[in-house]
One Martini backbone bead per residue (centre of mass of N, CA, C, O) as a GRO file, in nm:
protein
  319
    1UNK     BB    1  -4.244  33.197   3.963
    2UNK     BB    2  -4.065  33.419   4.126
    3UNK     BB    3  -3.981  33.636   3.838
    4UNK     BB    4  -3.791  33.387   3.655
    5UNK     BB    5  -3.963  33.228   3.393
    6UNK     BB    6  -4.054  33.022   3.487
    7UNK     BB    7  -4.293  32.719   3.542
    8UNK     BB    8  -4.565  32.606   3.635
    9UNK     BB    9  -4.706  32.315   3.757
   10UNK     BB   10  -5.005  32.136   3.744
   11UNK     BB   11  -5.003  31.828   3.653
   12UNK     BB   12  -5.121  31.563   3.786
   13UNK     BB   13  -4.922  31.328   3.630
   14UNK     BB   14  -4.678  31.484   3.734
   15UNK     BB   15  -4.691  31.520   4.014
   16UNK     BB   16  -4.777  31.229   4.023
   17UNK     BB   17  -4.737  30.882   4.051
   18UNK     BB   18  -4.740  30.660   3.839
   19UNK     BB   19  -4.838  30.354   3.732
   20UNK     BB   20  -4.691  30.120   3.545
   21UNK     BB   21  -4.773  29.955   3.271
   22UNK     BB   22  -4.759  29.681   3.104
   23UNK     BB   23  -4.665  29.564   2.863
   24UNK     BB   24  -4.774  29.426   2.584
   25UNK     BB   25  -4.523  29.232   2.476
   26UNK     BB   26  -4.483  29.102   2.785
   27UNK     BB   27  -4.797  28.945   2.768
   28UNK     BB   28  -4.747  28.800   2.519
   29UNK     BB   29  -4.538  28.641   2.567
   30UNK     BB   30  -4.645  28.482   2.802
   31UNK     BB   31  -4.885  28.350   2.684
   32UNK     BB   32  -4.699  28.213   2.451
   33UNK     BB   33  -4.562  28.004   2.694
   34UNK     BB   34  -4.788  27.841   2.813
   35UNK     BB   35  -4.866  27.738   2.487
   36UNK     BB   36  -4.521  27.640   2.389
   37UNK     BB   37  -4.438  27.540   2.704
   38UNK     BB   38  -4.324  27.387   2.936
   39UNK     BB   39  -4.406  27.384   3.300
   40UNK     BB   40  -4.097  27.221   3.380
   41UNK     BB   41  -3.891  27.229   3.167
   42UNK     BB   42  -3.909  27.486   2.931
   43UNK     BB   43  -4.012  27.322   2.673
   44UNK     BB   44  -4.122  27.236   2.389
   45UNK     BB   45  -4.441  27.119   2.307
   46UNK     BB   46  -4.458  26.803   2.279
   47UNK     BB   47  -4.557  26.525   2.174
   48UNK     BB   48  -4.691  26.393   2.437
   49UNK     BB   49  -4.958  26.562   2.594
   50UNK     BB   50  -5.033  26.722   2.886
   51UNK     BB   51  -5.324  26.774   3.169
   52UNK     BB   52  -5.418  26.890   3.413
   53UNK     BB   53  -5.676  27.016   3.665
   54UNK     BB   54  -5.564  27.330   3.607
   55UNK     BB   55  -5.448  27.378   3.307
   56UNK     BB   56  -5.149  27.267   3.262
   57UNK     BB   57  -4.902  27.225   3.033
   58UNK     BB   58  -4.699  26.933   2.932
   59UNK     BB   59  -4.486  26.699   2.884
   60UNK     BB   60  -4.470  26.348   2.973
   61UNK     BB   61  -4.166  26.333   3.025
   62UNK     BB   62  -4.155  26.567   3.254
   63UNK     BB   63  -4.375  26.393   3.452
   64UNK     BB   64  -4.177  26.119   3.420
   65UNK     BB   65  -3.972  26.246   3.602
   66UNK     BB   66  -4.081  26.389   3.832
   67UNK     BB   67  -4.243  26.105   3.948
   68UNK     BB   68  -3.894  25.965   3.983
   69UNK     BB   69  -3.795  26.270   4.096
   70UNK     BB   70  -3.874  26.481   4.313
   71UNK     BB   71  -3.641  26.613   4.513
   72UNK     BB   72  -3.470  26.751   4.235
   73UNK     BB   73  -3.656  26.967   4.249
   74UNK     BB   74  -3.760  27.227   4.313
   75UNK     BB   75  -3.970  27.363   4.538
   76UNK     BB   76  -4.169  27.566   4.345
   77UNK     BB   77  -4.271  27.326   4.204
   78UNK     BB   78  -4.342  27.131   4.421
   79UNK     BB   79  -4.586  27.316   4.497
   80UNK     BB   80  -4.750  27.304   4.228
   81UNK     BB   81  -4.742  26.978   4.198
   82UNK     BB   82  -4.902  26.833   4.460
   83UNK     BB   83  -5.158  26.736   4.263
   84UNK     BB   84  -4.938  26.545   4.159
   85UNK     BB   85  -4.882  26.158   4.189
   86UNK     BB   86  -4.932  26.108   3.883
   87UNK     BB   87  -5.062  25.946   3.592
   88UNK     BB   88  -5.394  25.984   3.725
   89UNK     BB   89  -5.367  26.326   3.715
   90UNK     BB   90  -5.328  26.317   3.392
   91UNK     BB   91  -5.427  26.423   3.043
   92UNK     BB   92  -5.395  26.327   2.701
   93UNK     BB   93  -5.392  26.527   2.446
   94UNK     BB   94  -5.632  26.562   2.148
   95UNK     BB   95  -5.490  26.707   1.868
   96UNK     BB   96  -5.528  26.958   1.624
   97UNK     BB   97  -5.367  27.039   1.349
   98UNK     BB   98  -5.265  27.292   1.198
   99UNK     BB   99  -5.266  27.383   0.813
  100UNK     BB  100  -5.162  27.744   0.895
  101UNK     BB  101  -4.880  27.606   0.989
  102UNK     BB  102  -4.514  27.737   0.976
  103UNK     BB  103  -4.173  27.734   0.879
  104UNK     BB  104  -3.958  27.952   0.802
  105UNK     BB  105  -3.621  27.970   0.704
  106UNK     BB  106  -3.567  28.144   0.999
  107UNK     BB  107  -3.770  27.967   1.221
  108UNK     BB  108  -4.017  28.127   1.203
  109UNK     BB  109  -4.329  28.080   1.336
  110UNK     BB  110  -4.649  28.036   1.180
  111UNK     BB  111  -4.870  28.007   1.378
  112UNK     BB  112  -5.065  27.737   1.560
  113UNK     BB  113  -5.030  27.426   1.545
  114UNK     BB  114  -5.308  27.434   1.691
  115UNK     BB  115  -5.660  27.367   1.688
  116UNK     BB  116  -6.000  27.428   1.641
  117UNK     BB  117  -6.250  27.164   1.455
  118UNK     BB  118  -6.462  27.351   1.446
  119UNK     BB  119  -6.360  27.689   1.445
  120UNK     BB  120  -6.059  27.730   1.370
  121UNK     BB  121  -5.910  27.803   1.610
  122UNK     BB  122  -5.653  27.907   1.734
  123UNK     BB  123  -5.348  27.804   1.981
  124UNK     BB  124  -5.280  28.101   2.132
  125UNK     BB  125  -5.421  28.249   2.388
  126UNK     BB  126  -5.681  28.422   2.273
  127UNK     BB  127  -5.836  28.167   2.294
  128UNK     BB  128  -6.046  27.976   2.463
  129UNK     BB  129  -5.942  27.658   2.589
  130UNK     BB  130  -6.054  27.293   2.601
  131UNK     BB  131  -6.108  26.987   2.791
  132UNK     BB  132  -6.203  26.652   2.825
  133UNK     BB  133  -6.160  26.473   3.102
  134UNK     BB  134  -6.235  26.161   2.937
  135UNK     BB  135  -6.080  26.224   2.642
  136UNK     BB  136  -5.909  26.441   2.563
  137UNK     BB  137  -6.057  26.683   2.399
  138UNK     BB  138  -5.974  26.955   2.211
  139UNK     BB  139  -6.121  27.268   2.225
  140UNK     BB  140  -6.345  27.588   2.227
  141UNK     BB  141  -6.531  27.781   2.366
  142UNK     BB  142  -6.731  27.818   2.119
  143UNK     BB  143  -6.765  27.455   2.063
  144UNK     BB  144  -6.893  27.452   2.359
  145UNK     BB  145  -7.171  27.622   2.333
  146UNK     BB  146  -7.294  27.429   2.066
  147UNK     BB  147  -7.239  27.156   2.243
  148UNK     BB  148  -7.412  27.238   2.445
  149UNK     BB  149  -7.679  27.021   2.655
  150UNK     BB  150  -7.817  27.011   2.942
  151UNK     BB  151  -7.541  27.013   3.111
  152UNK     BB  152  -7.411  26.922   2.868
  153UNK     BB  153  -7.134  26.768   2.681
  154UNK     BB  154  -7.045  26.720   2.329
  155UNK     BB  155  -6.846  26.462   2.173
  156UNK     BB  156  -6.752  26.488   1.849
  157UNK     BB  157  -6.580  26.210   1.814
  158UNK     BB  158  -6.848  26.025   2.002
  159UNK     BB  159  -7.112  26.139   2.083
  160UNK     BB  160  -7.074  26.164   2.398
  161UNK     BB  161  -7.175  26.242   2.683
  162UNK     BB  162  -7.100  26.500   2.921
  163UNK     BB  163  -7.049  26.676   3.167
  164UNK     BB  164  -6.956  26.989   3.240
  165UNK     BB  165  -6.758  26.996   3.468
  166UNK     BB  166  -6.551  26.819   3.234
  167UNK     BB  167  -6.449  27.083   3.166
  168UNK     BB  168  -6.112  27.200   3.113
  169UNK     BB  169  -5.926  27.466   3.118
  170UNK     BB  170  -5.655  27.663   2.961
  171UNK     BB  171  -5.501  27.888   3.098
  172UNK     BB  172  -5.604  28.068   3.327
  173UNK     BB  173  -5.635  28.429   3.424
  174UNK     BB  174  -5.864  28.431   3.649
  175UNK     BB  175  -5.888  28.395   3.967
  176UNK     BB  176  -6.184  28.281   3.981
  177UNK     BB  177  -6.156  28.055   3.764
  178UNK     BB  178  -5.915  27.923   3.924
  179UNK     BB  179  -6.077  27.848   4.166
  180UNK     BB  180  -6.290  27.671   4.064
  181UNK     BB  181  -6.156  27.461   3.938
  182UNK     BB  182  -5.986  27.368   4.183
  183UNK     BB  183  -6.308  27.311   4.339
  184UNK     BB  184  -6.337  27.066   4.104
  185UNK     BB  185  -6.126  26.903   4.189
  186UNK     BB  186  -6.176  26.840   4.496
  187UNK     BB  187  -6.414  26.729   4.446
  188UNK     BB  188  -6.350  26.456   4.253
  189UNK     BB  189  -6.198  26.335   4.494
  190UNK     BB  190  -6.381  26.293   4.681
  191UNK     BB  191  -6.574  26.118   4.531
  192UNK     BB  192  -6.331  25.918   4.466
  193UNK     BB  193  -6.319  25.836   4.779
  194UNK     BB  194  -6.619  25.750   4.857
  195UNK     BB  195  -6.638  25.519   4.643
  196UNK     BB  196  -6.445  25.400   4.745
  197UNK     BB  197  -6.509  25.317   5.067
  198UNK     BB  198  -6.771  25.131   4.952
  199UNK     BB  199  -6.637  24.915   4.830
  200UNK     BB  200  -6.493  24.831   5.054
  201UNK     BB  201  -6.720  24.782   5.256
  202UNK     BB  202  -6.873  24.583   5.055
  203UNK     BB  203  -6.651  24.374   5.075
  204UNK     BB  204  -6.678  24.317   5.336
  205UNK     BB  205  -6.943  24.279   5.415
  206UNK     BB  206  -6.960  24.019   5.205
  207UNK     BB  207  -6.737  23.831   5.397
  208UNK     BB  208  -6.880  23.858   5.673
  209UNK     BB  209  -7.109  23.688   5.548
  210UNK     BB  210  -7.290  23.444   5.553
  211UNK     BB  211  -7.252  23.166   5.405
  212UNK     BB  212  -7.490  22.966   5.221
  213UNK     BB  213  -7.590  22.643   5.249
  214UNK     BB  214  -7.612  22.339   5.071
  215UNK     BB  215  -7.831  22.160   4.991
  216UNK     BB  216  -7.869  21.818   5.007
  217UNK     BB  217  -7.963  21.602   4.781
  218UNK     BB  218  -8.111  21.272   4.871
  219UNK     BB  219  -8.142  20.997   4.638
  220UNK     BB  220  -8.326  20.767   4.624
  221UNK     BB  221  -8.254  20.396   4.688
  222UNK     BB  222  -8.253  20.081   4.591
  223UNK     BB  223  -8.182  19.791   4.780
  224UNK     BB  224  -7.977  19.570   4.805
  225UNK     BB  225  -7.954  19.272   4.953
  226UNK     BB  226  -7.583  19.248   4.929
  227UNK     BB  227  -7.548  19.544   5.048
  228UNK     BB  228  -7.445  19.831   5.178
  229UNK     BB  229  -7.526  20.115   5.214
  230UNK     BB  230  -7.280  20.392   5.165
  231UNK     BB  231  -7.450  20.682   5.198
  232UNK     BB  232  -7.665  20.626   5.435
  233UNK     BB  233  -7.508  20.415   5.659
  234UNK     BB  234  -7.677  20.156   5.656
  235UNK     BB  235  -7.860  19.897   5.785
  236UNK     BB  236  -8.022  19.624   5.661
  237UNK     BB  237  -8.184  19.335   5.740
  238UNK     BB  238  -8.071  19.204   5.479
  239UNK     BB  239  -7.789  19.217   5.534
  240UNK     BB  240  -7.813  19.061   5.819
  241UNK     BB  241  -7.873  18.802   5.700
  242UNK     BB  242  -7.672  18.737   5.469
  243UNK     BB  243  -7.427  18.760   5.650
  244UNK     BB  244  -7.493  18.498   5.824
  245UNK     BB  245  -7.486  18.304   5.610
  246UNK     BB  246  -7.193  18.386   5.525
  247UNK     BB  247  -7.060  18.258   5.808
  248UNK     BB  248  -7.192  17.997   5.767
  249UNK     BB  249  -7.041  17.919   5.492
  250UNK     BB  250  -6.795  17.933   5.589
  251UNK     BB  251  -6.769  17.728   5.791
  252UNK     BB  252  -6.790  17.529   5.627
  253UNK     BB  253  -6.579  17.549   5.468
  254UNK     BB  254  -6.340  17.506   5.723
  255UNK     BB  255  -6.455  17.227   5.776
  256UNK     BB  256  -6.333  17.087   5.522
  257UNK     BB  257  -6.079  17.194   5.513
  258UNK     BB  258  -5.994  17.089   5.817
  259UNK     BB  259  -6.033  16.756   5.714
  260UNK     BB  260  -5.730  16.754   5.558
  261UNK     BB  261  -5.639  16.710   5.819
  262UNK     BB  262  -5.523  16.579   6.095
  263UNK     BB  263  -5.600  16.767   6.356
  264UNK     BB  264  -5.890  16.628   6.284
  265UNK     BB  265  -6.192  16.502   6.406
  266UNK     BB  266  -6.226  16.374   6.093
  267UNK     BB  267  -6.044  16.261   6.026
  268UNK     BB  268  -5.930  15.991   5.795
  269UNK     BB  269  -5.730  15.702   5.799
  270UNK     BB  270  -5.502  15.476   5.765
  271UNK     BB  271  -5.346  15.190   5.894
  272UNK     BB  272  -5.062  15.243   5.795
  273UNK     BB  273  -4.743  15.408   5.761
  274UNK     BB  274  -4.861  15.670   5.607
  275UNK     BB  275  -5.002  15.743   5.803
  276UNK     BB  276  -4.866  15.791   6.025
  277UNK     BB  277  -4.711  16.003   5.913
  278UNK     BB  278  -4.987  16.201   5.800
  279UNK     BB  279  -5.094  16.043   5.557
  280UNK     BB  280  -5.321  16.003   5.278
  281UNK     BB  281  -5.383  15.786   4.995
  282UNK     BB  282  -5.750  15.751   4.977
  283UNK     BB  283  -6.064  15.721   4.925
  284UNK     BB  284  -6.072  15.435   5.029
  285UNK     BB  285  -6.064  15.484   5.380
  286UNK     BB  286  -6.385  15.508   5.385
  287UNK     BB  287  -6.428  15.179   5.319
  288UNK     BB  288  -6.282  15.090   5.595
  289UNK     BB  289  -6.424  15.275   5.785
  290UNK     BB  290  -6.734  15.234   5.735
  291UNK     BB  291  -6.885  15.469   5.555
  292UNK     BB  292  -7.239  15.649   5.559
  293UNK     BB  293  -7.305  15.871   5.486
  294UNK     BB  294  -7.130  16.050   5.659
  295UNK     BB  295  -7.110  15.795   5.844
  296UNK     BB  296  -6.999  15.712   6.153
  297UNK     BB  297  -6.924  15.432   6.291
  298UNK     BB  298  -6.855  15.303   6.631
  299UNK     BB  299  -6.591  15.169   6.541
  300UNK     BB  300  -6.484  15.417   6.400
  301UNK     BB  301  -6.453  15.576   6.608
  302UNK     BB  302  -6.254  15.408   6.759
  303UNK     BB  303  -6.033  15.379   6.536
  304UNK     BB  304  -5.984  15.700   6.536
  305UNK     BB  305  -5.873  15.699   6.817
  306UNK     BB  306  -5.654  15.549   6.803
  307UNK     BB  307  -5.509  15.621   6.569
  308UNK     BB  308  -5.466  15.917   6.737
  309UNK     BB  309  -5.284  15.774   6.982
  310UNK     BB  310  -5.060  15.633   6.787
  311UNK     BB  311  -4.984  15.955   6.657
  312UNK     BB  312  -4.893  16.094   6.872
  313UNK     BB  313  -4.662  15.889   6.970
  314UNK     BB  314  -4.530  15.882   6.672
  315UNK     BB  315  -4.548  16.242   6.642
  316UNK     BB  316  -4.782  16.306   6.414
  317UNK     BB  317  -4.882  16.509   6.612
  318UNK     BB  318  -4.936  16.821   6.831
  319UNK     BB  319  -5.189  16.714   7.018
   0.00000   0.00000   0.00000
């Protein structure tokens, strides 16, 4: 080209600028620190494990210190982790420790600590691997195709079905299945808030109905003579009867009593200075007054009149 011995380059990857691809090794690290390392502290993942819904995986004190001071958090933590609210928005994975994992002598880790215990496929971001959302047992997406049965996924742990997509899937990588899972996040929190929402209504709505009332059964009962019923709060007959005798025999009975006084007009004394005094000294009163058969003669009721004249005189009457 222009006749000093030059070349001419025509070849079209060195004309043009072409975009560096990433390096395999830059990939492999990636991968294996997701699987090894907290999202939140960057230390390395020890037991108790747990993992969001949107399969991130954590160490339980660095998400119990996250929660407990979300402040001190970077700016970009706090925007990733806005999904989780608490401890009950995160799950703490069953996992199963692989039997093929050792550290050699210069600290060298060889083989992923877990696998999955039905395919025995190690964890270590090379194959896909989930876990039940109800048990958080960890499996590898492999024993999940054999576990499947009619949208249903069999936990090997305690044989009882689970909905298909309460399977969290772990570290995706493509856009598609992160979006999926992000909208299957989204739908469990509204329909656990509709579930909130309908018992709370149903507790208003029970609370406003009235109680009904619980009806009393009054069992009739025998009524006694001298008693008034105290159930029925009503008055019988019979206890109207009964009760006029009873007011009539007090009666009695007061007149009884107040003959033992002078001031009673049937009282009888003697005619002694003992009377005078306003005292009776004997029932023998009665025969010197003439009394026959609890009847006083004229006689006698005249001496009782004179009696009480004499009494009044000397003070010993009030009346």
């Amino acid at each position: 080209m222009g006749g000093d011995g030059g070349t001419c380059c025509k070849a079209r990857s060195i004309m043009t600028k072409t975009k560096k691809e990433k390096k395999k090794q830059d990939r492999e690290y990636e991968v294996n620190a997701k699987w090894t390392f907290c999202s939140i502290s960057g230390k390395s993942l020890t037991k108790p494990i747990v993992s969001c819904q949107l399969g991130k995986l954590y160490n339980k004190d660095a998400i119990i210190e996250f929660l407990l001071d979300r402040a001190k958090q970077p700016p970009e933590t706090q925007r990733r982790l806005k999904h989780i609210k608490g401890l009950k928005d995160v799950v703490e994975l069953k996992l199963t420790a692989n039997p093929s994992h050792r550290t050699d002598a210069h600290g060298t880790q060889h083989g992923a600590k877990y696998h999955c215990p039905i395919s025995t496929l190690e964890m270590n971001g090379r194959h896909k691997f989930g876990y039940i959302l109800s048990t958080g047992n960890v499996i590898s997406d492999r024993a999940i195709q054999q576990l499947k049965e009619d949208n249903m996924i069999i936990d090997p742990s305690n044989e009882q079905k689970y909905p298909l997509d309460d399977i969290i899937y772990i570290n995706l990588e493509e856009e598609i299945d992160i979006e999926k899972q992000l909208n299957r996040m989204k739908a469990r929190k509204e329909a656990k808030k509709a579930s909130k929402a309908n018992k709370r209504q149903k507790a208003e709505g029970e609370e406003e109905a009235p109680k009904k009332k619980k009806k009393s059964i009054i069992v009739p009962q025998r009524l006694e003579k001298s008693t008034i019923n105290s159930r029925l709060n009503t008055i019988t007959r019979t206890s109207i009867k009964d009760g006029a005798e009873s007011v009539k025999n007090q009666k009695q009975k007061s007149e009884v009593l107040s003959a033992l006084f002078t001031s009673h007009d049937s009282f009888i004394g003697d005619l002694t200075a003992e009377a005078l005094a306003g005292r009776t000294a004997n029932m023998a009163t009665a025969a010197i007054q003439k009394i026959k058969n609890g009847v006083r003669s004229n006689e006698a009721r005249e001496t009782q009149k004179n009696l009480k004249y004499a009494r009044y005189k000397a003070g010993g009457l009030n009346n």
